[in-house]
C-alpha positions in Angstrom: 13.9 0.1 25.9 15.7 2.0 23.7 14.0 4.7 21.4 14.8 4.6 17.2 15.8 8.2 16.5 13.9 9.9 13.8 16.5 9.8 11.5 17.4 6.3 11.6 13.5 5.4 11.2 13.3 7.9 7.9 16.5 5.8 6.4 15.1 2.7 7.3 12.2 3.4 5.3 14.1 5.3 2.8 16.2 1.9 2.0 13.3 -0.6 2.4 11.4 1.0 -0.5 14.4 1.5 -2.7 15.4 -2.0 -2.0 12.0 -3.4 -2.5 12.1 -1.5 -6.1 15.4 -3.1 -7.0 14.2 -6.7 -6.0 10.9 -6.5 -8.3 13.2 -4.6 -11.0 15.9 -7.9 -10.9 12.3 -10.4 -10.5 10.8 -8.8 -13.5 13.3 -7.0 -15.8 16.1 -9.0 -14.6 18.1 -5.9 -13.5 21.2 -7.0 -12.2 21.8 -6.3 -8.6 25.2 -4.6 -8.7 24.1 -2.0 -11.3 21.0 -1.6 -9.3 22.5 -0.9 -6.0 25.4 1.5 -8.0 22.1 3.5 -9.2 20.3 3.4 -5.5 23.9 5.1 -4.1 24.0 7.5 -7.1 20.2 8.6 -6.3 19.9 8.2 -2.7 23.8 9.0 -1.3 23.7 12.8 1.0 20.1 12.5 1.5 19.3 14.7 4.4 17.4 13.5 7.2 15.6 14.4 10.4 15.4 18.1 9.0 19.2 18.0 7.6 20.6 17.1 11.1 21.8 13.8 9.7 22.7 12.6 6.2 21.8 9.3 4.5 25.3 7.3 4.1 24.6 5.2 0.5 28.2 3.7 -1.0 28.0 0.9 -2.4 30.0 -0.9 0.3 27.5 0.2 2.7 24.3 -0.6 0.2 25.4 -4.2 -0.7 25.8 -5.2 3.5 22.6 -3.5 4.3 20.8 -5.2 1.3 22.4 -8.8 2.8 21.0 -7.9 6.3 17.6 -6.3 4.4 17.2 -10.0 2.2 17.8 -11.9 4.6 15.5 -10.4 7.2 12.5 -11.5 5.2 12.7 -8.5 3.2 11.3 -5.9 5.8 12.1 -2.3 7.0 12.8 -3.4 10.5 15.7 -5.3 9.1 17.6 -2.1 8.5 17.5 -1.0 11.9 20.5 -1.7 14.3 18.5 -1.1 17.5 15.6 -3.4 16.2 14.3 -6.0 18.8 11.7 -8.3 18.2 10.7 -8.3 21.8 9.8 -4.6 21.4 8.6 -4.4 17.7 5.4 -2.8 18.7 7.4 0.2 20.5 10.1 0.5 18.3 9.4 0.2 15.1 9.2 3.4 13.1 5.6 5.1 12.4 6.0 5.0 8.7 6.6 0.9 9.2 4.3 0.1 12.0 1.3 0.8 9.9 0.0 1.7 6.4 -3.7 3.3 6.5 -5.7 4.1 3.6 -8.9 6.0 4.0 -11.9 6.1 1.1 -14.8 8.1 1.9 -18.0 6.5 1.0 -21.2 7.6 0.4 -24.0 5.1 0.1 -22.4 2.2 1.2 -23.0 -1.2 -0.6 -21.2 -3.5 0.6 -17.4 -4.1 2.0 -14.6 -6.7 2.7 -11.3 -8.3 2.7 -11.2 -10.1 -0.7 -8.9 -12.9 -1.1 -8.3 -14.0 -4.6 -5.0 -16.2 -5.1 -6.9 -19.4 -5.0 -3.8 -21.4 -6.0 -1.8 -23.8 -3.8 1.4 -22.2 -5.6 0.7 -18.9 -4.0 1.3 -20.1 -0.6 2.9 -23.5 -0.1 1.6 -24.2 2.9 0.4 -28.0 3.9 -0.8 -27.6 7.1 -2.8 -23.6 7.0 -4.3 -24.2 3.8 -4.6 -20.4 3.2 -5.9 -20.6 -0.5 -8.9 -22.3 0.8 -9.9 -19.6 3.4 -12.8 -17.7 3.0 -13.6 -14.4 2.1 -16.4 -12.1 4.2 -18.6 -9.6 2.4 -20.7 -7.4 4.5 -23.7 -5.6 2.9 -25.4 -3.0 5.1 -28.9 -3.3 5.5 -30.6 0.1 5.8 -29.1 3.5 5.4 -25.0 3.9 7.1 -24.8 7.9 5.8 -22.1 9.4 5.0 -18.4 8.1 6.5 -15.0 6.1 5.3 -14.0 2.9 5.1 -10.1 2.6 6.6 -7.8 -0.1 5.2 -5.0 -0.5 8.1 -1.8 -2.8 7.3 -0.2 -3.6 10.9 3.3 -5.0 11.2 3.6 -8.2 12.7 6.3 -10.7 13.7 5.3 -13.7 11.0 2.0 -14.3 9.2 0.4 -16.4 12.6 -1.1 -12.3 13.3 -3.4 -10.9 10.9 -2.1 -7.7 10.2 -4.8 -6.4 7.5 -7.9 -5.1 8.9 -10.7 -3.0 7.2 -13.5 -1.2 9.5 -15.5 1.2 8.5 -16.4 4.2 10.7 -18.9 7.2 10.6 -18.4 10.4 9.7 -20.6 11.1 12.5 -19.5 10.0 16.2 -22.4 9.2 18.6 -22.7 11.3 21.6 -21.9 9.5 24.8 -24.8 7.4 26.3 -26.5 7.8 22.8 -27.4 4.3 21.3 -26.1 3.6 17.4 -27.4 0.8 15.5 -26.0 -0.7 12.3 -27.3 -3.8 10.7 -25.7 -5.8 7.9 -25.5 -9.3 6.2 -22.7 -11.3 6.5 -21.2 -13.6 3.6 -18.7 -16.2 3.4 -17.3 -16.9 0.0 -14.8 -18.2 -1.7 -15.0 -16.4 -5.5 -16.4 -12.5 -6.0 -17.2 -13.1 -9.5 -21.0 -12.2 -8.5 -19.5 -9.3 -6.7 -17.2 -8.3 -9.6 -17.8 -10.2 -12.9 -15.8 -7.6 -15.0 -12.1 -7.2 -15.4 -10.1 -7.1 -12.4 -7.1 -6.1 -11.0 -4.7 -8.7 -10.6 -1.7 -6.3 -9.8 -0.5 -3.2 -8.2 3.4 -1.6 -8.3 5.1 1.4 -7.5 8.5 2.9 -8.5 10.2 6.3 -8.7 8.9 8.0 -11.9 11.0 7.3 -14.6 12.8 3.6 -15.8 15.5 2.5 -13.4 19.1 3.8 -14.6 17.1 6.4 -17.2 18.3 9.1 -14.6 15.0 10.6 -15.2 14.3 12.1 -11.9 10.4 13.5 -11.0 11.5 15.4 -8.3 10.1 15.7 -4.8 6.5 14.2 -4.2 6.5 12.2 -7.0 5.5 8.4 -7.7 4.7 6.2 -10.7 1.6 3.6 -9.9 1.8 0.6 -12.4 -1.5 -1.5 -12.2 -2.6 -4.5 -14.2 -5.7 -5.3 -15.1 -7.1 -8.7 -16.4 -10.2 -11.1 -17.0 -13.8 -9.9 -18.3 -13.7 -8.7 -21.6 -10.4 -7.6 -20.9 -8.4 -9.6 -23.1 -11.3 -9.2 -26.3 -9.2 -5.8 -26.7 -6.0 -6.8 -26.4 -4.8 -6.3 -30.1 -7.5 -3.5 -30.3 -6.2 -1.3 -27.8 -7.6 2.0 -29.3 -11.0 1.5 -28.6 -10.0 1.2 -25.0 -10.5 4.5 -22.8 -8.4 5.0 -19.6 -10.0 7.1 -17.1 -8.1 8.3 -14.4 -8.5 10.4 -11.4 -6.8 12.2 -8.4 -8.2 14.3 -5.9 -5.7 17.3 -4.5 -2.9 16.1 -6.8 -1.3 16.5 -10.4 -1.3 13.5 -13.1 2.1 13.6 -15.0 1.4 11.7 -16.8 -1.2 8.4 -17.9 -1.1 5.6 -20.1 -2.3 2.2 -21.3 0.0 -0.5 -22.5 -1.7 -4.1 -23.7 0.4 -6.7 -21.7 0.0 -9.9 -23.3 1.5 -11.8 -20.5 -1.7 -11.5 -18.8 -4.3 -11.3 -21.6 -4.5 -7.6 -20.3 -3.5 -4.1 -20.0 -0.9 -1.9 -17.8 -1.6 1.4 -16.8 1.3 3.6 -15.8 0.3 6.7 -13.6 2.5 9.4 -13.1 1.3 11.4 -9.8 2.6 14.7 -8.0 1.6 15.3 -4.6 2.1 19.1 -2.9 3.3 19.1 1.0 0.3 18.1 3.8 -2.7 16.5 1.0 -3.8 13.4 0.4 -4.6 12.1 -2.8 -7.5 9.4 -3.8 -6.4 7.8 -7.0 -8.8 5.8 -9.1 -8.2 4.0 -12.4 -11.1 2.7 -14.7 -11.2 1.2 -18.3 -14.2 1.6 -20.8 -15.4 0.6 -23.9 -18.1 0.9 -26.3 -19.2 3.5 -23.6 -19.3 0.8 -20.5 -16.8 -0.2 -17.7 -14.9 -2.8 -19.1 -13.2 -3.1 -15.5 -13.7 -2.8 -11.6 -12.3 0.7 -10.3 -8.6 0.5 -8.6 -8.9 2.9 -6.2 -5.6 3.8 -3.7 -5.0 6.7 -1.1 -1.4 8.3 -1.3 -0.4 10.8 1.8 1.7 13.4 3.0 3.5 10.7 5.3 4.4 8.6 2.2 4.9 11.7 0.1 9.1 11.3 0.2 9.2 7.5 1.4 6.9 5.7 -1.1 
C-alpha cells in the first residue's frame, strides 16, 4: 500500500474546498465556471506546501481536468488524489479528509442527538431507503453527567450504505481502571423537534473565503466567512422590520471581522455573515443567536473551527 505524501493530501484538500466554493457560487449566484476557475488559479497558483518543499500547480488547464475528475467523483477530496484506492480508503485518505471532529464543551447537560430535519421526499429521492421517514433519537440524561464535551465526528465513507456521522459524548473525567461509571438516560424516537426547538431554526450553514468571489478582497491567512440562515418561529414577523432584530455573536480565542444581518426573503428569514480570524494552534467555538423584544427569537448555531482547518477550510 502506497502512502499519500503530505503534500499531495494538503492540495487535495486545498482544491476540494475551493472547488466546493465555486460549485455553491455557480448553484446560487450563477457564477460561471470558467471565470470561477480563472479566479481559483489567480488565488491559489504557487501555493507552498508540505512546509515550501512542494508548490501548488493551479493553471487553468490543470484546474478545469482536475475539476472534471473532482465532479465527477461525486464531488469529494479523495477524487483529487492520483494514488487514491477505494480498497484502501481508510489508510490513505488524508487526515484532514478522513474525518471532521467538532468538540462543544457542556456543562449541565440536557439532552443530545442527531437531528434529522429534511422531511421531504425531494431531498433524497430514494424509493426503496425512505430516508425522510427515519427517525430521529434524543437522549436526555437522567441525573447529574458533570462537566465534559459532546464530540460531533464526520467519517469518510465509500457511499451513503455507512453512517459516517456520529455524536458521543464523553467526560471530562476518565474513570480509573476497575472503577464502575454509571450514566442513565431516556431515549426518544421522533420524527419533528419542534417540542425540542419551537423557535427559529437554522435551516442553513456556508462557508467561503472572506470577501465576494472575484472582489479580490483577500482576509489573509486564518481567515473564514460563515454564512448561516435562519428561518421559522417568529422569524419571518421581522422580516421587513429588521432593526429591531439584535445579532449576538460569539467566538472563543478568535477575532470577529466582521458581523452582520441581512433579511433574506427567499426564506421568510435572515442571513448572518461572520467574518472570523483564527491565530496558529486555537480553536474557536462560534455561536450565533437572534433576539428581540429582549428574548431569543432563534435556537443558538453553534460550530467549532481549528487549527487543522485554519488554512484548508
Amino acid at each position: 500500500m502506497k502512502k499519500i505524501p503530505t503534500w499531495q493530501r494538503q492540495r487535495a484538500a486545498i482544491l476540494h474546498d475551493a472547488f466546493t466554493d465555486l460549485a455553491r457560487s455557480m448553484q446560487y449566484e450563477g457564477a460561471r465556471l470558467m471565470d470561477g476557475l480563472n479566479s481559483i488559479s489567480l488565488r491559489l497558483h504557487g501555493t507552498q506546501l508540505d512546509g515550501g518543499k512542494h508548490s501548488l500547480k493551479a493553471k487553468l488547464g490543470t484546474l478545469t481536468r482536475l475539476w472534471y475528475e473532482w465532479h465527477s467523483g461525486g464531488r469529494k477530496g479523495p477524487a483529487l488524489l492520483s494514488d487514491y484506492s477505494a480498497s484502501d480508503a481508510s489508510h490513505v485518505m488524508p487526515d484532514l479528509l478522513i474525518q471532521e471532529v467538532q468538540r462543544f464543551r457542556v456543562t449541565g447537560l440536557k439532552g443530545f442527538g442527531l437531528m434529522q430535519r429534511y422531511r421531504d421526499f425531494k431531498n433524497y429521492t430514494d424509493i426503496e431507503l425512505a430516508y425522510e421517514s427515519r427517525p430521529t433519537y434524543w437522549i436526555e440524561p437522567k441525573g447529574q453527567w458533570g462537566e465534559g464535551r459532546l464530540e460531533l465526528i464526520e467519517l469518510a465513507t465509500k457511499d451513503e450504505t455507512a453512517d459516517n456521522i456520529v455524536l458521543s459524548w464523553r467526560p471530562k473525567e476518565t474513570s480509573p481502571a476497575g472503577k464502575a461509571s454509571t450514566y442513565a438516560y431516556r431515549l426518544t424516537a421522533l420524527l419533528d423537534d419542534l417540542r425540542l426547538s419551537p423557535a427559529g431554526r437554522v435551516v442553513n450553514t456556508f462557508t467561503a473565503p472572506v470577501g465576494a468571489l472575484g472582489s479580490g478582497e483577500d482576509g489573509g491567512p486564518g481567515t473564514r466567512r460563515f454564512l448561516v440562515d435562519f428561518a421559522g418561529g417568529d422569524v419571518g414577523f421581522y422580516l421587513g422590520q429588521s432593526n429591531l432584530v439584535e445579532l449576538v455573536s460569539t467566538a472563543s480565542n478568535a477575532k470577529i471581522i466582521r458581523a452582520f444581518l441581512t433579511p433574506n426573503p427567499k426564506i421568510s428569514g435572515f442571513r448572518v455573515t461572520l467574518d472570523v480570524s483564527l491565530a496558529p494552534g486555537t480553536t474557536t467555538d462560534m455561536r450565533i443567536q437572534l433576539r428581540a423584544a429582549g428574548r431569543a427569537l432563534t435556537e443558538t448555531w453553534t460550530y467549532s473551527w481549528n487549527d487543522e482547518q485554519r488554512d484548508m477550510r
